[in-house]
C-alpha positions in Angstrom: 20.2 -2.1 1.7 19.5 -0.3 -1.8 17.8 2.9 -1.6 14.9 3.5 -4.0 12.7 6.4 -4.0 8.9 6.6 -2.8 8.5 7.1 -6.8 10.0 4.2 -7.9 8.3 2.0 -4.9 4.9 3.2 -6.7 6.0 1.8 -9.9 6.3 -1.6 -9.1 3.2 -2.7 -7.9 1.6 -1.1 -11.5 4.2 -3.2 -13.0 3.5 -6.2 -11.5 -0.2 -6.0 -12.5 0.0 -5.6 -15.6 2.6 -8.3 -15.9 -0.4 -11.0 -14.2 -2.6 -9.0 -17.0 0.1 -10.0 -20.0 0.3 -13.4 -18.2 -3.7 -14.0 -18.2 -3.5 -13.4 -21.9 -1.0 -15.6 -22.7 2.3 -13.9 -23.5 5.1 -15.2 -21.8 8.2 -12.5 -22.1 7.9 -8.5 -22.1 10.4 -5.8 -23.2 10.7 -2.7 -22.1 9.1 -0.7 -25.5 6.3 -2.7 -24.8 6.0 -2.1 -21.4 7.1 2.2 -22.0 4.5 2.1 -24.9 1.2 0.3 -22.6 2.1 2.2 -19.4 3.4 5.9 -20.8 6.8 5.4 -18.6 10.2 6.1 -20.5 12.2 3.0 -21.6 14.9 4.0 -19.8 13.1 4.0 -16.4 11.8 0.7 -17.1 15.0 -0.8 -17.5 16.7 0.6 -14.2 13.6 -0.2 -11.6 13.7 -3.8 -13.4 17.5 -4.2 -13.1 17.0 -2.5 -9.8 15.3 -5.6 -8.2 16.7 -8.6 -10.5 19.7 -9.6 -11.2 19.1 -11.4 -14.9 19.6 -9.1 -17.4 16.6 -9.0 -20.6 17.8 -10.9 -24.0 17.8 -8.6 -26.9 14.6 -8.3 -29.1 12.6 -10.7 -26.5 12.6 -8.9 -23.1 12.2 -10.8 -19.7 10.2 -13.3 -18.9 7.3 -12.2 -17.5 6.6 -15.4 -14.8 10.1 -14.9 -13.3 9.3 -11.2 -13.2 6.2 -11.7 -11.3 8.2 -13.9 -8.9 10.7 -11.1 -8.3 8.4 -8.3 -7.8 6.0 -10.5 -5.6 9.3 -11.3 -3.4 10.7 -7.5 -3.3 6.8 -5.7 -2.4 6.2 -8.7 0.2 3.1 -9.9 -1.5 4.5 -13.4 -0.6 5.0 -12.6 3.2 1.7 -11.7 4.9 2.4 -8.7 7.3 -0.3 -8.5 10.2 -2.4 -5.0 10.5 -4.7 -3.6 13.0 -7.4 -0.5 11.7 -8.0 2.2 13.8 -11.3 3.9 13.0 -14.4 2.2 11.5 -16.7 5.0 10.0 -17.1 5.0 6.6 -12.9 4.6 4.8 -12.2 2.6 7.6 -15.0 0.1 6.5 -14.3 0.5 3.0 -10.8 -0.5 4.0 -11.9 -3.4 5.9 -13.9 -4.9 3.1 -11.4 -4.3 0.9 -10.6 -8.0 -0.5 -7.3 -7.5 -2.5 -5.1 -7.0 0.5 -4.3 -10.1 1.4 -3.2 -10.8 -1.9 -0.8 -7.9 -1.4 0.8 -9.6 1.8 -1.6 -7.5 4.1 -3.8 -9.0 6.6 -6.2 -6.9 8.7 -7.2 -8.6 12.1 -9.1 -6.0 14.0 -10.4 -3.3 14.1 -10.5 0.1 16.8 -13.1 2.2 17.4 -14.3 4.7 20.4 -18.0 4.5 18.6 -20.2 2.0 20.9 -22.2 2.0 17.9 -19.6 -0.1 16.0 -17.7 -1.9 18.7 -18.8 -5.8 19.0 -19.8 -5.3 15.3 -17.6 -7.5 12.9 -16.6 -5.8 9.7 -15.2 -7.6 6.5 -15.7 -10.6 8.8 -13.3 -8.8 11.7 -14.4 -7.9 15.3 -14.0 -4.2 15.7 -13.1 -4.0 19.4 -12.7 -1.0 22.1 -9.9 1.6 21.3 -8.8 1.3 25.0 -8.0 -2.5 24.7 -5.1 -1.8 21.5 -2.1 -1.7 24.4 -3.6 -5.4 25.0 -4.3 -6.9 22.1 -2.1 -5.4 19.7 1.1 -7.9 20.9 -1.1 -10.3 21.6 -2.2 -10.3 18.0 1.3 -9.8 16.7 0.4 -6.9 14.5 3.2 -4.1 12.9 1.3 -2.0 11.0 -1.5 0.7 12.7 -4.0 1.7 9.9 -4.9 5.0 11.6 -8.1 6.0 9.6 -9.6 8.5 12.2 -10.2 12.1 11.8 -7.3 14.6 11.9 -8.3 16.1 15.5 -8.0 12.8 16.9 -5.1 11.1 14.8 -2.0 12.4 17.0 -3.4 10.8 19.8 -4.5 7.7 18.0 -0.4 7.5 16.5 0.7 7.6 19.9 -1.3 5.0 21.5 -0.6 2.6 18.6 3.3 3.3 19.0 2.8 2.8 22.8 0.8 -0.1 22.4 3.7 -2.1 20.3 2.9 -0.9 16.1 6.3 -0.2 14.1 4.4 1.3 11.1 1.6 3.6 10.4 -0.8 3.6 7.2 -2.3 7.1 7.7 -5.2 8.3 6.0 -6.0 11.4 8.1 -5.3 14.6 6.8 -2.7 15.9 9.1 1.0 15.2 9.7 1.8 12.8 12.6 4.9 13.3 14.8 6.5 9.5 15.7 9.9 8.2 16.6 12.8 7.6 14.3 12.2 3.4 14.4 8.4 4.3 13.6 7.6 3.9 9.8 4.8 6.7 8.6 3.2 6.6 5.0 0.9 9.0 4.6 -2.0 8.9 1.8 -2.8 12.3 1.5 -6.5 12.4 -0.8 -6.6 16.3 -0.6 -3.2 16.5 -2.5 -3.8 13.6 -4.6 -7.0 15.3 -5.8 -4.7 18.3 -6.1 -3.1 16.8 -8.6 -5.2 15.3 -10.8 -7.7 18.4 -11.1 -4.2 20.1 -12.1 -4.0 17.5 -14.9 -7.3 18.0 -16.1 -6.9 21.7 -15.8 -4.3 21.2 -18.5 -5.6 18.8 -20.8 -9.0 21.0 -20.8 -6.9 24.3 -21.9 -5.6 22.3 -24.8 -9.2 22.0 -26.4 
């Protein structure tokens, strides 16, 4: 299988949105200026994650056509496969999460939820039950679910990882702010907010010096 990096994964789901956006206006065909020029990436870039997933080459001075590329990218993400999720932690990103209504466009279905809050559990969130952490080694097969969304705090998220791997999950969407240890066959994405936040005030920080 080709390797691409975690930075060229994030492109492609900016690219195929605004391809649908180019699509809802009309246009039928893209080229790479274009695309460089609307979403600041360098042309050369363009053209290797595109030729990185498809195999038909753009024609000169028209570009690719933009229904075939929406096709391609939809196929290669697994927007067009829905991949079954559990959520781990209901308070308030967990909800947020669970009301969330562009996953399942995205190929990601949420079925349940986990909590240890006897506040929450028997409530249904987003229209799904949020259930008792101690009944995920039962239900998680039985509900045929990969992915653990682990949106607990960080004191409580090793433990959390474990029990989901235990319990049957093969990847782990983790929003706590702490690194999780898991086997090799275990798939971990992390979204770390502290460091994204890092980043963008670093941004600012520089555009604001320029004034």
């Amino acid at each position: 299988m080709k390797a691409f990096s975690k930075n060229q994964l994030q492109r492609y789901p900016v690219y195929l949105k605004f391809f649908k956006t180019l699509i809802e206006e009309g246009k039928k065909d893209v080229s790479s200026p274009y695309i460089a020029k609307a979403l600041g990436y360098s042309e050369e870039q363009i053209r290797k994650d595109l030729q990185a997933v498809s195999s038909e080459p753009g024609v000169p001075k028209k570009g690719r056509d933009l229904y075939r590329l929406v096709e391609t990218l939809e196929q290669f993400l697994g927007y067009r496969d829905s991949t079954t999720a559990v959520l781990i932690g209901a308070g308030h990103l967990g909800r947020a999460l669970l009301n969330y209504p562009n996953f399942e466009e995205m190929g990601l279905s949420i079925v349940a939820a986990f909590d240890v809050d006897d506040k929450v559990i028997g409530e249904k969130i987003g229209g799904k039950d949020v259930f008792p952490l101690d009944r995920l080694p039962n239900l998680l097969p039985r509900l045929n679910a990969h992915i653990a969304i682990v949106c607990v705090p960080g004191s409580a998220a090793q433990e959390v990882a474990d029990l989901a791997v235990e319990s049957g999950a093969r990847a782990l969407w983790n929003f706590a702010p702490v690194h999780l240890s898991v086997p090799d066959d275990v798939v971990v994405e992390n979204v770390n907010l502290a460091s994204s936040l890092a980043v963008l005030s670093h941004r600012l920080n520089i555009e604001l010096s320029k004034e």
